[in-house]
N, C-alpha and C positions, 0 to 999 in steps of 0.2 A: 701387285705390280712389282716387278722386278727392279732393285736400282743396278744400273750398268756401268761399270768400272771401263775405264779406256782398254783397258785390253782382255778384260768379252766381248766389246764392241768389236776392235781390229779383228779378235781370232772369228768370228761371228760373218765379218765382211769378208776377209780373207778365203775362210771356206767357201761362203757367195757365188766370189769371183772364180775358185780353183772349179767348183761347179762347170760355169759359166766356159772355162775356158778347154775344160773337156769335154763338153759338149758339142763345142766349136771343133776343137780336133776330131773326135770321133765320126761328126757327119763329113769332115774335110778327107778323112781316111779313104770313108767310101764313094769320096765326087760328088757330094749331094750339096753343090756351091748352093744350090736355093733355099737352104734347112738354112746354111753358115750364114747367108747372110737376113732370112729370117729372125735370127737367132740376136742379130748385131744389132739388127735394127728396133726388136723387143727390148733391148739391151740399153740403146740408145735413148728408148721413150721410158724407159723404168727412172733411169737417171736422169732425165727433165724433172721426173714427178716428183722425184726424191730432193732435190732442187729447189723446183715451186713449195712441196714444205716445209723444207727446212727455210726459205725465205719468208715465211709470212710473220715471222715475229711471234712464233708460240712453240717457244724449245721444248716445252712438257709434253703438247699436241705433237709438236713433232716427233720427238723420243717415242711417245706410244706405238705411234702410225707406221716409224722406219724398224722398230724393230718386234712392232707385233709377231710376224710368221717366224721369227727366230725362236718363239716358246711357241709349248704343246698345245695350241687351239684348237679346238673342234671344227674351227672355222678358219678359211684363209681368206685373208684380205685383200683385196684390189684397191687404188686409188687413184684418182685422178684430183687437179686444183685448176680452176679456173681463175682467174683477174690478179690482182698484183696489190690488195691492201693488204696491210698490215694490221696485225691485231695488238690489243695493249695486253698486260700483262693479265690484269686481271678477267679479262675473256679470256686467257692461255689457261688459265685455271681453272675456269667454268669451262670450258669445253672438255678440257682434260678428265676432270673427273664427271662427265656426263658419257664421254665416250667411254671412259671406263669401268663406269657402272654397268651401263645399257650393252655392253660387252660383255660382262660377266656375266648377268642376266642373262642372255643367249647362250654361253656357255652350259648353263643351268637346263634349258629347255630343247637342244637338239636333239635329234635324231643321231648315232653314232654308224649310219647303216647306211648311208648313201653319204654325197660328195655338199659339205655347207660351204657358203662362198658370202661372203659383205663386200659389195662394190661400195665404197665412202664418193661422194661428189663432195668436194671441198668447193665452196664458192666464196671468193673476198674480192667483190665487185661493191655494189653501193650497198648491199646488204650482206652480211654474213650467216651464208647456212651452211648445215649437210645436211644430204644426202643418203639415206640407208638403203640402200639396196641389195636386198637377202635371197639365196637360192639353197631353198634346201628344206630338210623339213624341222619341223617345228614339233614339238610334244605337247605343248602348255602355250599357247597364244594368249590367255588369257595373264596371263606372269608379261608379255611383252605389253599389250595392251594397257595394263596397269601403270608399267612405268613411264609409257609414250602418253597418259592421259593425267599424271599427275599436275599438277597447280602449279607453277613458277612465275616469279614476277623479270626472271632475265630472259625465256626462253618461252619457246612451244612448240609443239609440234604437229604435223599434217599430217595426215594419214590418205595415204592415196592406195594402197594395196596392204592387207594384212591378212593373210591364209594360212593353214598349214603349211604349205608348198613354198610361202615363202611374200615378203613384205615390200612394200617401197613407203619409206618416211621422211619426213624432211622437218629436221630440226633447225627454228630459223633462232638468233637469235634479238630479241627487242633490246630497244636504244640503244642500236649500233652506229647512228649520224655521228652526235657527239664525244663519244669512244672509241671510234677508229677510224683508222690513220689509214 
């Protein structure tokens, strides 16, 4: 895991946005107002998302998650956060390094030959889970299997889809009543 200094962060967002912002000119160049304000409103809902995680009270989860696609992943990330708890600290840390484990792991077993994608569903409703949702292929399932069936007495996890082609998991976390806010 990378530690990020305030200003890899800025140069990192900065680039981002200078993206973002010729993108915007370039379909505005050739009248394609429906691309530009596509484009706004993709724009618009990135930065809610970015928002909702940086609110949930897990700076570590959050750091992962905002600047995962800034390093060389085999895989890009998508996110979305559902409800508005707050996590304590010590769930910022179990999640953190579960997401970063079961990340490298998948780094480990892709395919380099088509397009891999992780949708995360962040939920902090009355329960705290994610969400794994994978598109792409896989080399070694048996390596993700392993680590989605291993023992924990904080967490577990569901297995709803697990293929070559691609998984949906949902890590929930246990006794999350009396530990979050």
């Amino acid at each position: 895991m990378k530690e990020w200094n305030t200003v890899d962060i800025l140069r990192h967002s900065r680039h981002d946005w200078l993206n973002k912002i010729q993108l915007i000119k370039g379909y505005m160049s050739i009248g394609n107002l429906q691309r530009v304000e596509e484009i706004i409103d993709k724009i618009v809902q990135d930065s809610e998302m970015e928002a909702r995680v940086s609110n949930i009270n897990a700076p570590k989860f959050a750091t992962l998650v905002l600047t995962y696609n800034w390093n060389s992943n085999p895989i890009g990330l998508t996110y979305t956060v559902t409800g508005d708890k707050k996590l304590t600290e010590e769930m910022d840390s179990k999640i953190s390094e579960i997401f970063f484990h079961f990340t490298t792991i998948l780094h480990k077993v892709v395919s380099f030959e088509g397009e891999n994608w992780l949708h995360l569903q962040i939920e902090t409703t009355n329960r705290f889970c994610l969400s794994f949702h994978f598109t792409g292929m896989i080399t070694d399932v048996s390596k993700v299997q392993e680590f989605i069936t291993k023992e924990d007495n904080d967490y577990s996890f569901t297995v709803q889809l697990l293929e070559e082609n691609g998984f949906h998991v949902i890590l929930t976390m246990k006794h999350t009543d009396s530990s979050y806010g």
